[in-house]
Biopython code that builds the backbone (N, CA, C, O; Angstrom):
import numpy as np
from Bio.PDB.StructureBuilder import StructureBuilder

atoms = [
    (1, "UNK", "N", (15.571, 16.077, -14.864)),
    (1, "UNK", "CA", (16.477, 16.784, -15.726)),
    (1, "UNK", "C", (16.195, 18.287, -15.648)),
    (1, "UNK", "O", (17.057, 19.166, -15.661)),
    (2, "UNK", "N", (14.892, 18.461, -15.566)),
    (2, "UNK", "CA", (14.716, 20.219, -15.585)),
    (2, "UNK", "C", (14.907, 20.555, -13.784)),
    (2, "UNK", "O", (14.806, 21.744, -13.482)),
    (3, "UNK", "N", (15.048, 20.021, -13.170)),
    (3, "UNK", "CA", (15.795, 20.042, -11.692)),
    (3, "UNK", "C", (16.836, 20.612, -12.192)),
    (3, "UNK", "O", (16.902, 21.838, -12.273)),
    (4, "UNK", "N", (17.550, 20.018, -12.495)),
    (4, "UNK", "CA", (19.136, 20.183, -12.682)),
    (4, "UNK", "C", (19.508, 21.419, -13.039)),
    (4, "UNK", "O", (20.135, 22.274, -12.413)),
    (5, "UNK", "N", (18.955, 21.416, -14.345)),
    (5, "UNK", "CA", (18.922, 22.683, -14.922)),
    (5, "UNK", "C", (18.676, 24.231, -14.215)),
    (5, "UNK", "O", (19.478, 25.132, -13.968)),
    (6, "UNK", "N", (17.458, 24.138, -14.042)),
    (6, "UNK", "CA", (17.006, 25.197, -13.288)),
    (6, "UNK", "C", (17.318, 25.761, -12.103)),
    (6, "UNK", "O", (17.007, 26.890, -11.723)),
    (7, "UNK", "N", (18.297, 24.474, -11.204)),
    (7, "UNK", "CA", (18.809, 24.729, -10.062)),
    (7, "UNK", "C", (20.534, 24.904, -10.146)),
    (7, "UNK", "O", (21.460, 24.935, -9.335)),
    (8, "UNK", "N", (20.357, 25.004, -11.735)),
    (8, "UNK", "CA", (22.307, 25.294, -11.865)),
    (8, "UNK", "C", (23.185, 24.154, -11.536)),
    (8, "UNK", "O", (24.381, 24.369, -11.338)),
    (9, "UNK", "N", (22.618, 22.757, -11.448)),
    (9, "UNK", "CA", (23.479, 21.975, -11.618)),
    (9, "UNK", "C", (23.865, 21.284, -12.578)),
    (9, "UNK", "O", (24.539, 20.274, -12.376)),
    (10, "UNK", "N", (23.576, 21.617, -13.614)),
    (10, "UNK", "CA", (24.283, 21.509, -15.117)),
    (10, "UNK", "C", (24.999, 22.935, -15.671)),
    (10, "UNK", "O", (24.986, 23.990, -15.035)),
    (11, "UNK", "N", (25.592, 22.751, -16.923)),
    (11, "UNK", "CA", (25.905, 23.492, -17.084)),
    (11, "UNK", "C", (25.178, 24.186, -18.800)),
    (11, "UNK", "O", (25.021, 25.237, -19.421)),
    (12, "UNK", "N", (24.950, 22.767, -18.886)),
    (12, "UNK", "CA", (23.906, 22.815, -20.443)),
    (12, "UNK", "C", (22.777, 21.718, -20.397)),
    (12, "UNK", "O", (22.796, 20.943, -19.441)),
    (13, "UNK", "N", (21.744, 21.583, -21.405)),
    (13, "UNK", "CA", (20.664, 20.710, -21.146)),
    (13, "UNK", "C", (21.452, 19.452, -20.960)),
    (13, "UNK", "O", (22.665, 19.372, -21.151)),
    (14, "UNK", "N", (20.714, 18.531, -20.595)),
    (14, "UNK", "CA", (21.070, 16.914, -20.596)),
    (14, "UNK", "C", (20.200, 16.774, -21.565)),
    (14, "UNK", "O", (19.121, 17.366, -21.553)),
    (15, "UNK", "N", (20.562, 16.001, -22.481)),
    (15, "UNK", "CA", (19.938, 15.213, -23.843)),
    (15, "UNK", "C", (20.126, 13.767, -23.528)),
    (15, "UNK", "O", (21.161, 13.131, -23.330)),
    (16, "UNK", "N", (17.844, 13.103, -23.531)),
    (16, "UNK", "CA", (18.170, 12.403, -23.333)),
    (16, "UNK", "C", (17.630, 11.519, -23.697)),
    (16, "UNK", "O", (17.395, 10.501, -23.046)),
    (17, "UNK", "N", (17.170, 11.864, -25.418)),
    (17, "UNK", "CA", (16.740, 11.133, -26.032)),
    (17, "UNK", "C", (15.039, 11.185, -26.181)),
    (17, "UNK", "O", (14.299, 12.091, -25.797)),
    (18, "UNK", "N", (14.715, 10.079, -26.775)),
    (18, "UNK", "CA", (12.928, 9.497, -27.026)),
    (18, "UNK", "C", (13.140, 8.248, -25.861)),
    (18, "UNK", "O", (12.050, 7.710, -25.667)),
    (19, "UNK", "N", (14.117, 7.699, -25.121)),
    (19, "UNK", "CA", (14.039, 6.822, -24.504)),
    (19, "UNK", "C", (13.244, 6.812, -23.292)),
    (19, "UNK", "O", (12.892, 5.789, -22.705)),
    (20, "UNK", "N", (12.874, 8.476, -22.810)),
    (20, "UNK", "CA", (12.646, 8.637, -21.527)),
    (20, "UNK", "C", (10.687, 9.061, -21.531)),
    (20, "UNK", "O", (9.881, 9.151, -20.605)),
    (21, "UNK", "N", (10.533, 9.244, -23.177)),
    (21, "UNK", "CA", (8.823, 9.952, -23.325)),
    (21, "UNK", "C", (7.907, 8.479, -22.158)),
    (21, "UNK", "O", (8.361, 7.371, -21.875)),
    (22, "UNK", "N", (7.095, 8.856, -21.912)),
    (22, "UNK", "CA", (6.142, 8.276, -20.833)),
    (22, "UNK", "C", (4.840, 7.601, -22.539)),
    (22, "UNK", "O", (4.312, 7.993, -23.580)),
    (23, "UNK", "N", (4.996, 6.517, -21.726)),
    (23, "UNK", "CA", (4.032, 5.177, -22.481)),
    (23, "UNK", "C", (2.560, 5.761, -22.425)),
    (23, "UNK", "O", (2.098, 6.380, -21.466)),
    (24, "UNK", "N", (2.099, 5.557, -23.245)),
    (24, "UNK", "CA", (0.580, 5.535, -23.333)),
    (24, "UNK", "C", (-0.226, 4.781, -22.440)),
    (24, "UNK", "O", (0.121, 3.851, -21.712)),
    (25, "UNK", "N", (-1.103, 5.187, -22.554)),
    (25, "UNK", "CA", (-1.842, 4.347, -21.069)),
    (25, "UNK", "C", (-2.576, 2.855, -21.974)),
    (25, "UNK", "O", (-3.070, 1.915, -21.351)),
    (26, "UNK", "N", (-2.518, 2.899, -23.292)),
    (26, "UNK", "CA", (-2.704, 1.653, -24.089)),
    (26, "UNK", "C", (-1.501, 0.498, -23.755)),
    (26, "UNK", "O", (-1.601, -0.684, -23.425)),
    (27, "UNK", "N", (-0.311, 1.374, -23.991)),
    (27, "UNK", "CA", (0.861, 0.289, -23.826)),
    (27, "UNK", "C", (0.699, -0.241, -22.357)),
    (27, "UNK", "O", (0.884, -1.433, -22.113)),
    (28, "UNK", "N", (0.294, 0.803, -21.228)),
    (28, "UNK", "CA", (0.812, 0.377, -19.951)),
    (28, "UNK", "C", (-0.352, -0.670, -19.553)),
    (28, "UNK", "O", (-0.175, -1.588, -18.753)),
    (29, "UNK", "N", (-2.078, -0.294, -20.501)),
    (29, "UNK", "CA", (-2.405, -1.546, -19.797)),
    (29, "UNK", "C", (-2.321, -3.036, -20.652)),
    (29, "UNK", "O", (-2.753, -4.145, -20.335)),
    (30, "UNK", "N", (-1.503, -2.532, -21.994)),
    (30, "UNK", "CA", (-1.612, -4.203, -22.566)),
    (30, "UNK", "C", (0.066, -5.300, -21.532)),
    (30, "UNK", "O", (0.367, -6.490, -21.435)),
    (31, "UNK", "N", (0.568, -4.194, -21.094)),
    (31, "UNK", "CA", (1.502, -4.875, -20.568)),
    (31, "UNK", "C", (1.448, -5.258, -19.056)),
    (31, "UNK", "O", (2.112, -6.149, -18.528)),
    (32, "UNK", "N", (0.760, -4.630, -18.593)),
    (32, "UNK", "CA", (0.231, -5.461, -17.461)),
    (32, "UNK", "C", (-0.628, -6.722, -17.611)),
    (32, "UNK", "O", (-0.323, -7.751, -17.007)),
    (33, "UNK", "N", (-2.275, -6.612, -18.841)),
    (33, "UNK", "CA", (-2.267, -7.684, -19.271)),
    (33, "UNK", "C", (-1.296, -8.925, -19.400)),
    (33, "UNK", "O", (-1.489, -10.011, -18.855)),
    (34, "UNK", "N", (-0.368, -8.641, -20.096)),
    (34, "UNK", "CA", (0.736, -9.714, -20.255)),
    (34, "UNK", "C", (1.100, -10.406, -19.048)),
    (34, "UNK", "O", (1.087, -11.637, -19.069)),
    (35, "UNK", "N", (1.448, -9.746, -17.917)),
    (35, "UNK", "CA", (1.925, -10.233, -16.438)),
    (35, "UNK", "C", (1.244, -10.964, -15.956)),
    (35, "UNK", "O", (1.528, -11.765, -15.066)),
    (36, "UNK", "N", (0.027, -10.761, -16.583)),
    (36, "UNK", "CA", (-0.964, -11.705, -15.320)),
    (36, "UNK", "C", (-1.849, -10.931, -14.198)),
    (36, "UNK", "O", (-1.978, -9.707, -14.237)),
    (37, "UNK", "N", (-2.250, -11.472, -13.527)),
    (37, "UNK", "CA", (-3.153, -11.112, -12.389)),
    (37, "UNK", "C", (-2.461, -11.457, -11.056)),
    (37, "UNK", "O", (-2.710, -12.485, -10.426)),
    (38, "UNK", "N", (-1.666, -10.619, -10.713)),
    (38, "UNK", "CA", (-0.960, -10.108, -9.428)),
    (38, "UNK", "C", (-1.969, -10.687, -8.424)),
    (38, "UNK", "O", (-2.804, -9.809, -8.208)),
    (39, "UNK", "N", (-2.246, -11.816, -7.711)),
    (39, "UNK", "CA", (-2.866, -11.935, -6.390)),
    (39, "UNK", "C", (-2.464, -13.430, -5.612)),
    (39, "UNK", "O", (-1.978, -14.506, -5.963)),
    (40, "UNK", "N", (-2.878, -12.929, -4.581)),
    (40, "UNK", "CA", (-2.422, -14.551, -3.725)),
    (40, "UNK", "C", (-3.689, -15.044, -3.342)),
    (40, "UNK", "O", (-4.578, -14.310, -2.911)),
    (41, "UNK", "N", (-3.824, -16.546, -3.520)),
    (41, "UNK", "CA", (-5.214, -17.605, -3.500)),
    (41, "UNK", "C", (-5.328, -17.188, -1.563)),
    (41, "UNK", "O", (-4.821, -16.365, -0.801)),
    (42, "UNK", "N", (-6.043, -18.024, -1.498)),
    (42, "UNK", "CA", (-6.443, -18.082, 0.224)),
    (42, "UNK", "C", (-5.668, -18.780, 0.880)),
    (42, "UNK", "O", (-5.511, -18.356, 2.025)),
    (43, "UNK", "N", (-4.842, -20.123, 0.513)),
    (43, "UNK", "CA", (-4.012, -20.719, 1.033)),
    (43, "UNK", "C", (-2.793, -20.384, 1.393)),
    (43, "UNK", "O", (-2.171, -20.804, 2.369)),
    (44, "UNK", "N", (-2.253, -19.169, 0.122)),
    (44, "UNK", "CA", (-0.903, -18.963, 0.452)),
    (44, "UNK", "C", (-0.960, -18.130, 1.526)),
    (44, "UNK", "O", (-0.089, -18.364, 2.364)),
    (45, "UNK", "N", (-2.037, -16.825, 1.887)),
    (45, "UNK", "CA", (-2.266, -16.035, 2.476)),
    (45, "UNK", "C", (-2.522, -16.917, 4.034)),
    (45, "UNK", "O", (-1.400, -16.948, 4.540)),
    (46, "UNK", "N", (-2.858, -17.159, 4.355)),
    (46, "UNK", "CA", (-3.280, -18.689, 5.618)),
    (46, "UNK", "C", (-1.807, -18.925, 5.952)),
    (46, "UNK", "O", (-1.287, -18.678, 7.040)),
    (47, "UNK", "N", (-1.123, -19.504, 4.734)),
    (47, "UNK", "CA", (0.526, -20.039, 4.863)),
    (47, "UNK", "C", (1.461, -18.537, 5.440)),
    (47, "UNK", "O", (2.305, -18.674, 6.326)),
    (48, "UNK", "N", (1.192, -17.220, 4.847)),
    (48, "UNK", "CA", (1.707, -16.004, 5.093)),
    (48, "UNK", "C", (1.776, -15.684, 6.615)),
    (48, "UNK", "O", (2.693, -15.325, 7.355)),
    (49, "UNK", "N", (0.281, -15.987, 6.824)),
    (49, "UNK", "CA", (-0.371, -15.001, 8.325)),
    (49, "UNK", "C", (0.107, -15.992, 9.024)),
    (49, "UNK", "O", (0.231, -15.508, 10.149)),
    (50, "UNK", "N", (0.582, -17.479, 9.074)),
    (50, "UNK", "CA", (0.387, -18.307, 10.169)),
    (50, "UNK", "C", (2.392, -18.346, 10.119)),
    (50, "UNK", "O", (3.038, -18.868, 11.027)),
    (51, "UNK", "N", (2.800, -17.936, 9.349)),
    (51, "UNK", "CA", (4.404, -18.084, 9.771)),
    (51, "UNK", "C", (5.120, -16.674, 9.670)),
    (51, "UNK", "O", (6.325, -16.631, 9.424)),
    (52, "UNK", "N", (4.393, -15.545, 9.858)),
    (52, "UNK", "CA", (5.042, -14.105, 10.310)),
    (52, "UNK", "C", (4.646, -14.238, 11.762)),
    (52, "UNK", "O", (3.628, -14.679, 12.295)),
    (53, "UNK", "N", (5.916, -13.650, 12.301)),
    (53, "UNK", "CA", (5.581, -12.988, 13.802)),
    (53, "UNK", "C", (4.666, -12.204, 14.307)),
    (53, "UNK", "O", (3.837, -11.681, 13.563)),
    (54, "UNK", "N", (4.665, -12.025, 15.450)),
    (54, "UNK", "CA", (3.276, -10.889, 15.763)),
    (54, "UNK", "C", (2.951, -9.571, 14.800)),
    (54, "UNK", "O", (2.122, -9.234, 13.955)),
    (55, "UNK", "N", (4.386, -8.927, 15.607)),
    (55, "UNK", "CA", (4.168, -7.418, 14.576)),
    (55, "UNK", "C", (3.612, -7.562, 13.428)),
    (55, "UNK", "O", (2.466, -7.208, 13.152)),
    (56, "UNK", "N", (4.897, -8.429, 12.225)),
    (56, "UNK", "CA", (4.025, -8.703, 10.986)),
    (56, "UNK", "C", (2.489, -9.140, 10.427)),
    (56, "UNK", "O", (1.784, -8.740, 9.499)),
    (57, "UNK", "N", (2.367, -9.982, 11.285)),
    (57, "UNK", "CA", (0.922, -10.920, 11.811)),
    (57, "UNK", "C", (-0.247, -9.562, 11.487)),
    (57, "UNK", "O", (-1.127, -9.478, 10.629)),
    (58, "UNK", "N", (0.144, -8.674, 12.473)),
    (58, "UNK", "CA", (-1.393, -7.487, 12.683)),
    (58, "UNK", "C", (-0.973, -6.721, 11.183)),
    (58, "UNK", "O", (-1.862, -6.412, 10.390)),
    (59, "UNK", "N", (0.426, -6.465, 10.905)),
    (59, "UNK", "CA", (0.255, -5.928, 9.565)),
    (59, "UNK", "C", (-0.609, -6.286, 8.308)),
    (59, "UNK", "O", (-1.497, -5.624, 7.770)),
    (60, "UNK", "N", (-0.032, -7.692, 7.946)),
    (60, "UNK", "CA", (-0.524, -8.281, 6.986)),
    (60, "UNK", "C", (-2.162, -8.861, 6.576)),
    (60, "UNK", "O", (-2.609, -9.405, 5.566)),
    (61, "UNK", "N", (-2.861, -8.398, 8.054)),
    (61, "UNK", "CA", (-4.221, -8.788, 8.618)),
    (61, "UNK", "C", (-4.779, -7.008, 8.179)),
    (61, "UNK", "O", (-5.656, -6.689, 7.376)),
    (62, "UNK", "N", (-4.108, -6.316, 8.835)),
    (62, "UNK", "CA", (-4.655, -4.867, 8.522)),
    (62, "UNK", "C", (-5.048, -4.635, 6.934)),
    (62, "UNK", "O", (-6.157, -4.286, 6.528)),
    (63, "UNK", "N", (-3.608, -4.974, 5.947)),
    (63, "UNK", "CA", (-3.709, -5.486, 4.406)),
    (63, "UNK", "C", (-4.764, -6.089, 3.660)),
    (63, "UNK", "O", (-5.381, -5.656, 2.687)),
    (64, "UNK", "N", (-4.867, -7.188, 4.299)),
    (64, "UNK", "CA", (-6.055, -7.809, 3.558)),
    (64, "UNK", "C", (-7.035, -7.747, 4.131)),
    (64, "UNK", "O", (-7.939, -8.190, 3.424)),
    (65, "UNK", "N", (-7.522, -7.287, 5.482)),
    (65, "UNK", "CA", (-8.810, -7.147, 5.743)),
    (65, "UNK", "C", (-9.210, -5.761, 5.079)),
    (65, "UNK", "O", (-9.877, -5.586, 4.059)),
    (66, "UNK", "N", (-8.605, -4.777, 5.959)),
    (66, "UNK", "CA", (-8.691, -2.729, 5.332)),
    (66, "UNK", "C", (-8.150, -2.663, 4.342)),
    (66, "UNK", "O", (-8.288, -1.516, 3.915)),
    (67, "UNK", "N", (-7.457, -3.384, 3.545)),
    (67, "UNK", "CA", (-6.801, -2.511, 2.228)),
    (67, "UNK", "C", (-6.021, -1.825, 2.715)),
    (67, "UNK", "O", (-5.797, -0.831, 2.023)),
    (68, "UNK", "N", (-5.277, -1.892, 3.932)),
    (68, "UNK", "CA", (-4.531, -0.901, 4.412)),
    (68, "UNK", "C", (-2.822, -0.872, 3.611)),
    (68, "UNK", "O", (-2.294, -1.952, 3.345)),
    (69, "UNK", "N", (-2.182, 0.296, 3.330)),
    (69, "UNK", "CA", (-1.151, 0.175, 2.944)),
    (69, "UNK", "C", (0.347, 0.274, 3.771)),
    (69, "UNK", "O", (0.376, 0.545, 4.971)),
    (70, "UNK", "N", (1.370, 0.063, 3.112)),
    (70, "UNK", "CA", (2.470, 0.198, 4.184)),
    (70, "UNK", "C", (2.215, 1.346, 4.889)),
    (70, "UNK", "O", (1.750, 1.227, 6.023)),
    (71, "UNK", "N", (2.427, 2.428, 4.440)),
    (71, "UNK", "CA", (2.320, 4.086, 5.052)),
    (71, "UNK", "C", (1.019, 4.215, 5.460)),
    (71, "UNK", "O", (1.157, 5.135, 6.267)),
    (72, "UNK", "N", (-0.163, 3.940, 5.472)),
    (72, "UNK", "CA", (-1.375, 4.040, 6.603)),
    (72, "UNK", "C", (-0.940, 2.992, 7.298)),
    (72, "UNK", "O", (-1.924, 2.918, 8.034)),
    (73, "UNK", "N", (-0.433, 2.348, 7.563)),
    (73, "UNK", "CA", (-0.307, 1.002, 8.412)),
    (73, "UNK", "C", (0.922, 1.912, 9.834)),
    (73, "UNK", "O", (0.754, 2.148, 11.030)),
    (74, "UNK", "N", (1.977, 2.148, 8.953)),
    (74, "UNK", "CA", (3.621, 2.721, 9.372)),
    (74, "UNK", "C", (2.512, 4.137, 10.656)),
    (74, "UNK", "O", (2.680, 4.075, 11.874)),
    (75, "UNK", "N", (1.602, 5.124, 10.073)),
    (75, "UNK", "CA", (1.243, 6.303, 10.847)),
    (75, "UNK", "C", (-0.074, 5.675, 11.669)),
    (75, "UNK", "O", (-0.839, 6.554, 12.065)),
    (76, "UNK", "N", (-0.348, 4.719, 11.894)),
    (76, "UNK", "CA", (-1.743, 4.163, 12.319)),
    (76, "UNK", "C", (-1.618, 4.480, 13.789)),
    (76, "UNK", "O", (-0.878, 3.714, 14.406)),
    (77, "UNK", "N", (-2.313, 5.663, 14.631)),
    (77, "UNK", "CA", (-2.322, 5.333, 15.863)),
    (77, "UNK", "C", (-3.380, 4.670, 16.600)),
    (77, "UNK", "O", (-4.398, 4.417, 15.955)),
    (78, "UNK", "N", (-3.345, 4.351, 17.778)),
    (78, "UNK", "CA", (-3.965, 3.210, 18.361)),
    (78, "UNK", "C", (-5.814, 4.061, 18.647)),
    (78, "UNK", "O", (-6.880, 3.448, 18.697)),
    (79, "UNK", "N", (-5.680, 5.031, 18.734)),
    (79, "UNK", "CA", (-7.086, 5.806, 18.996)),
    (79, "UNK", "C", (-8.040, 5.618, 17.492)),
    (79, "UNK", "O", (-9.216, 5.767, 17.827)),
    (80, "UNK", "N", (-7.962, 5.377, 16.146)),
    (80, "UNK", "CA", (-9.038, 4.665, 15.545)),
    (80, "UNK", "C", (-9.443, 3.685, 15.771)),
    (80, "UNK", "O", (-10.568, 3.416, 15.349)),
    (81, "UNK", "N", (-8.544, 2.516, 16.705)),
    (81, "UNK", "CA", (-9.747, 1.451, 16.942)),
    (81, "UNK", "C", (-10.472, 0.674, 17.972)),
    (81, "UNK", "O", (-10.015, 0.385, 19.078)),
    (82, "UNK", "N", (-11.300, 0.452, 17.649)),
    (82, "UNK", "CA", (-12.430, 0.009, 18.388)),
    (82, "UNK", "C", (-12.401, -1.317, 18.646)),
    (82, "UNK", "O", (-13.166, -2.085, 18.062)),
    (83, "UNK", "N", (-11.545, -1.714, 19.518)),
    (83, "UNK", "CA", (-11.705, -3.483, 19.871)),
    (83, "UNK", "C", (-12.925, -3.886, 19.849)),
    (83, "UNK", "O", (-13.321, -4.637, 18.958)),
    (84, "UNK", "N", (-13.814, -3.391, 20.958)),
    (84, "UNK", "CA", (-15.227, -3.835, 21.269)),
    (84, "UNK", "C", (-15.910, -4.045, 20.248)),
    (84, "UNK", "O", (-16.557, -5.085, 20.122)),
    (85, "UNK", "N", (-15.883, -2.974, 19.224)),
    (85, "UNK", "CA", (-16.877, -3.164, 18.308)),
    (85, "UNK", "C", (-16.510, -3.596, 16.814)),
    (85, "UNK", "O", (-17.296, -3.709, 15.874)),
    (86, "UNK", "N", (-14.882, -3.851, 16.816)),
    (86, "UNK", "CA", (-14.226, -4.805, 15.765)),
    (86, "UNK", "C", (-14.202, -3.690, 14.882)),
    (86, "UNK", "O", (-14.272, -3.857, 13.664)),
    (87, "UNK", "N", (-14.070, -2.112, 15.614)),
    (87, "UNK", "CA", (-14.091, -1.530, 13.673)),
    (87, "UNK", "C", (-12.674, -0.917, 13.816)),
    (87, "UNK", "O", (-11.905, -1.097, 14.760)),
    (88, "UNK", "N", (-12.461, -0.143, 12.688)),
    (88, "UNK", "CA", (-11.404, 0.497, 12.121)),
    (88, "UNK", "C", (-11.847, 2.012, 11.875)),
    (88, "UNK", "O", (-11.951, 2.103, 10.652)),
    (89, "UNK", "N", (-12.143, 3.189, 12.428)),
    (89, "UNK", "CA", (-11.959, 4.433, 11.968)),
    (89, "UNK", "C", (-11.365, 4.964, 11.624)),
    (89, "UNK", "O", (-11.276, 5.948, 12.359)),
    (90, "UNK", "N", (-10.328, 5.077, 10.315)),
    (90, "UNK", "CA", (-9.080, 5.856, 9.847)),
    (90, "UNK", "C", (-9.315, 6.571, 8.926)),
    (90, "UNK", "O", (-10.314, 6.176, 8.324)),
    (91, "UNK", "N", (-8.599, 8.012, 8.238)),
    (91, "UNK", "CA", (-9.110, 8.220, 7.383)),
    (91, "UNK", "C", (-7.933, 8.563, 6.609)),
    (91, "UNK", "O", (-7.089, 9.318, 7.092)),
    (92, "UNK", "N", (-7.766, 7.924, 5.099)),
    (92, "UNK", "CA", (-6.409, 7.878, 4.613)),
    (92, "UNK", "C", (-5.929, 8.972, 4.627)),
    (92, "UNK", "O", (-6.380, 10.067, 4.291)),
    (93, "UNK", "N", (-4.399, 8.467, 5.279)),
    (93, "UNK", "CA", (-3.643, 9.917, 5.378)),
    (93, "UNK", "C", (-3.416, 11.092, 4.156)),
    (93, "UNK", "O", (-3.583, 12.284, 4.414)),
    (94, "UNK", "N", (-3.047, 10.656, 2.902)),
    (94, "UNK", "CA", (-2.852, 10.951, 2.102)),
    (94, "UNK", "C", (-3.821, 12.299, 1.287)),
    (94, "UNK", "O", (-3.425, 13.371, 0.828)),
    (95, "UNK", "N", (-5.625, 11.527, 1.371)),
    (95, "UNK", "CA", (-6.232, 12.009, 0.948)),
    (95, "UNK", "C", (-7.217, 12.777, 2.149)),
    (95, "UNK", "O", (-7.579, 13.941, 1.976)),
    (96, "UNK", "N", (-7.498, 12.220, 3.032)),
    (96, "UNK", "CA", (-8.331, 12.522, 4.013)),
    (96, "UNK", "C", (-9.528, 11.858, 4.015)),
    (96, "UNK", "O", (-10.169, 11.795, 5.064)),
    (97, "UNK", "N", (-9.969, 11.306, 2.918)),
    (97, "UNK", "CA", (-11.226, 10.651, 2.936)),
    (97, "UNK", "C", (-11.190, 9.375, 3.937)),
    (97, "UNK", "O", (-10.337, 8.543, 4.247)),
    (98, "UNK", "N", (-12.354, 9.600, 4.241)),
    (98, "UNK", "CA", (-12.677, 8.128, 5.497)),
    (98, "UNK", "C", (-13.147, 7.083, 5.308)),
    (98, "UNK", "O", (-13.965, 7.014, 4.391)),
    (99, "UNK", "N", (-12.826, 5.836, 6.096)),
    (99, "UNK", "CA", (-12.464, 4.880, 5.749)),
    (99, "UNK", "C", (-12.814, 3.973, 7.092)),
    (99, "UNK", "O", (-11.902, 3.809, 7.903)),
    (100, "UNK", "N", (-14.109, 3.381, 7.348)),
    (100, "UNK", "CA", (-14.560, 2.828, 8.396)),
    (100, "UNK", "C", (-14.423, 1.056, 7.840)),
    (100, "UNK", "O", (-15.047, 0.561, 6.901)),
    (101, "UNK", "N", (-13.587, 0.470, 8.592)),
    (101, "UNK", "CA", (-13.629, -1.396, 8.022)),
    (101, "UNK", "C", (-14.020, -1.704, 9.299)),
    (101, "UNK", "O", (-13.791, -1.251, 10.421)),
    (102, "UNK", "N", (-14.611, -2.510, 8.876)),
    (102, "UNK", "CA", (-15.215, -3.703, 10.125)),
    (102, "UNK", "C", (-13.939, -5.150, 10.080)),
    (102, "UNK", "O", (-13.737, -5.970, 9.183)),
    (103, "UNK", "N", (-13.292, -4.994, 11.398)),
    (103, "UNK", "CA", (-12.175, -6.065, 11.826)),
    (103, "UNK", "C", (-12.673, -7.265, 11.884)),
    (103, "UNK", "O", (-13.808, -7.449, 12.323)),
    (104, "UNK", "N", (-11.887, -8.268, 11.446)),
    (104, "UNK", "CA", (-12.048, -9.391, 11.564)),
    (104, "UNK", "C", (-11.638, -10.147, 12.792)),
    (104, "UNK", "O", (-10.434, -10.285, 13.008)),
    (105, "UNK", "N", (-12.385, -10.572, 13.486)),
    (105, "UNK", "CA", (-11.327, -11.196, 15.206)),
    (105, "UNK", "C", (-10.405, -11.487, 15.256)),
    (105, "UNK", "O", (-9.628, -11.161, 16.153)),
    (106, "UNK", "N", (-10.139, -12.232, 14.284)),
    (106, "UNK", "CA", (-8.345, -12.267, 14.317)),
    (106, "UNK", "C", (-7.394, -11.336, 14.063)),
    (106, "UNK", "O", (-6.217, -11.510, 14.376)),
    (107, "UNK", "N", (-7.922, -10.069, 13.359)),
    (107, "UNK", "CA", (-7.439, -8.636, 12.862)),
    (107, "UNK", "C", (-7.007, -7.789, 14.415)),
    (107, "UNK", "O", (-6.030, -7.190, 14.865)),
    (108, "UNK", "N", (-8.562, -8.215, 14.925)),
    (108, "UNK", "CA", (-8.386, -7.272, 16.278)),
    (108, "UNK", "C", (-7.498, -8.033, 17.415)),
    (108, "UNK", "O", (-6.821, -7.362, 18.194)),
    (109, "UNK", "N", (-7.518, -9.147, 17.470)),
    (109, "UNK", "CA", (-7.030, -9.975, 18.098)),
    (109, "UNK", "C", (-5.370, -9.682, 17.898)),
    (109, "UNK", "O", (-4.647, -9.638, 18.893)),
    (110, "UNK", "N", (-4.854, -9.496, 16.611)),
    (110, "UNK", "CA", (-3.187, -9.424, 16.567)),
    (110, "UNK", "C", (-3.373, -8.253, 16.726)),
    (110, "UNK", "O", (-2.337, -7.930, 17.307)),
    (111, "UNK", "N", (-4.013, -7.284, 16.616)),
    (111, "UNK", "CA", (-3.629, -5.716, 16.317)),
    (111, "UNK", "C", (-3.713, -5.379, 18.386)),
    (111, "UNK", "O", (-2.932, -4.616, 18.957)),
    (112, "UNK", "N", (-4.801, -6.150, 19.077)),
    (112, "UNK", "CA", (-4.208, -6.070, 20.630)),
    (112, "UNK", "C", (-3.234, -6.770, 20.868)),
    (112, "UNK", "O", (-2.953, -6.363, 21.996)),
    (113, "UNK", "N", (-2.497, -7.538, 20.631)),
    (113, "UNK", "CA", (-1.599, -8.256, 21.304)),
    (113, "UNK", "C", (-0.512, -7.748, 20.842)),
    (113, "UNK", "O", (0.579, -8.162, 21.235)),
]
sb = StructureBuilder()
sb.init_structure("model")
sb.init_model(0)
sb.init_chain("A")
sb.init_seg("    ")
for serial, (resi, resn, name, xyz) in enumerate(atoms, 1):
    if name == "N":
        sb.init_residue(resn, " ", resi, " ")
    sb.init_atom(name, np.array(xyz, "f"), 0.0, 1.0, " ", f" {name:<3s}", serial, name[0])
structure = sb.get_structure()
């Protein structure tokens, strides 16, 4: 809204209420409480990796082995890794901090093929 404004694409404020104030960090974590615990057992993950295609295959392996995310995954070039020695040298794009995982054979295994 202060976009708008400031860049002259309004012509007066937008009013837009108490609907838009930002939650307390009390509310945001009793309501995640409520949801549950966001994770997949070992089986479904087994069921995941064994019926995606290749491409997907090295993605979803990069995920749960590195913690890797879509966008370190999407800029990943092939010079951090180390087949031979099963590792991962990357250092998140975002922040810069580094980030050495040790591959799992099957990690390195889809991520060559």
């Amino acid at each position: 809204m202060k976009f708008a404004i400031d860049s002259g694409l309004t012509e007066r404020a937008i009013r837009y209420g108490q609907s838009f104030a930002k939650p307390s960090r009390k509310t945001v974590r009793i309501a995640r409480a409520k949801q549950g615990r966001r994770i997949f057992e070992a089986d479904e993950l087994r069921r995941i990796i064994d019926s995606a295609t290749l491409p997907l295959r090295a993605m979803i392996l990069l995920g749960i082995n590195g913690g890797l995310g879509q966008s370190d995954i999407a800029g990943l070039p092939k010079t951090p890794i180390d087949y031979k020695g099963g590792w991962l040298d990357y250092p998140r794009p975002k922040t810069g901090i580094g980030r050495c995982v040790p591959m799992w054979p099957k990690t390195a295994t889809a991520l060559r093929e």
